[in-house]
Structures are given as structure tokens and as C-alpha cells.
N, C-alpha and C positions, 0 to 999 in steps of 0.2 A: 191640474190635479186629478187624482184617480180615484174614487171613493170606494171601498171596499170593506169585505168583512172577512176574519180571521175566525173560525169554528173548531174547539177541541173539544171532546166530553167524554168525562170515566162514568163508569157506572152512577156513582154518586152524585157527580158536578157535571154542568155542561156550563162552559164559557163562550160568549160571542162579544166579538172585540171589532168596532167599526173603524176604521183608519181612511185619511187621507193621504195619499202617497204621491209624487212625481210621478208623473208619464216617464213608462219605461225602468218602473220597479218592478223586478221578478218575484214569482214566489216567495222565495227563499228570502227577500229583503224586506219583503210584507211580516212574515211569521217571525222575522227578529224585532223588527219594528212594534208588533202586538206585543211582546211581553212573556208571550206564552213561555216561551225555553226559560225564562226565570222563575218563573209563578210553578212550571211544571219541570224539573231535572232532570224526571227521567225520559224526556222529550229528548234528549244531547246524547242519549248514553245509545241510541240507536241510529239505524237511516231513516229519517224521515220518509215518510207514504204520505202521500198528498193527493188530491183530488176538487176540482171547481165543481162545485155541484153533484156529486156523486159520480165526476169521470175523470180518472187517473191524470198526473200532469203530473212534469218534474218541476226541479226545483227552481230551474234557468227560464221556466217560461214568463214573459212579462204576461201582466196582469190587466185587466181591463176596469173600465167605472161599473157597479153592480156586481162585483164578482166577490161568491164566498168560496173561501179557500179554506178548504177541510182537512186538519191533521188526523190520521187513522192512529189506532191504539195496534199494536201490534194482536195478532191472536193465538190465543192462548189454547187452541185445541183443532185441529186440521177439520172443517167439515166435513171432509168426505170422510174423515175416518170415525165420526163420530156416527155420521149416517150411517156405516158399517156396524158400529158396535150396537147401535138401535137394532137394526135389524135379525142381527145374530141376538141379541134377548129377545 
């Protein structure tokens, strides 16, 4: 077995979900298995962004024991362009 953690968080809530999984569950069979896409809808209504630790992964990669596996929120305003509009004020 694989022991792992599952990390979502909106502004308001932050979930962290520990799961035991089979050797040679991906991504993508961890973050169904946590609950999140139920608990959270609008998780389904986009592509999933994922990342182990703050570094980008798909969703076919298998997963290791200690490994948290972080869903990204999509964003809501381009950084650079914000950095632009700062600047121009």
C-alpha cells in the first residue's frame, strides 16, 4: 500500500485528505478516491492542474508513499497582467 495525501484549498476552506492506496495508483485514481470531485463540483467542470509538492504532474503519473498531491484552483487574473496594471497606476 501507498500512503498519501490529497490537498485542495479555496480561499475560505483548505481540505487535506490521507488515503491508502495500491502500489501503482495514479494521480488521477488518488483525487477520485479522496472524495474531493464530490465534496467540490466545480473540480469536474474543468482540466485538472495538479502538482506533488508544489511541482506540476499529470494525471497518469503513479504516486509514491509520502506524496501530497495538490489540486490547483484555476486563476482568476493573469499575473503578469496584473503586475502591468500595478505599474501603469
Amino acid at each position: 500500500m501507498v500512503e498519501l495525501e490529497v490537498a485542495y484549498a479555496k480561499p475560505e476552506e483548505q481540505v487535506l485528505v490521507v488515503l491508502a492506496m495500491p502500489v501503482g495508483t495514479t494521480v488521477k485514481e488518488a483525487i477520485h478516491a479522496s472524495g474531493l470531485l464530490l465534496r467540490f463540483p466545480e473540480l469536474g467542470k474543468t482540466e485538472l492542474k495538479t502538482g506533488i509538492y508544489g511541482v506540476a504532474c499529470k494525471l497518469d503519473q503513479p504516486v509514491k508513499t509520502g506524496d501530497r498531491i495538490e489540486i490547483y484552483r484555476p486563476l482568476f487574473h493573469d499575473p503578469k497582467e496584473a503586475r502591468r496594471q500595478r505599474a501603469i497606476r
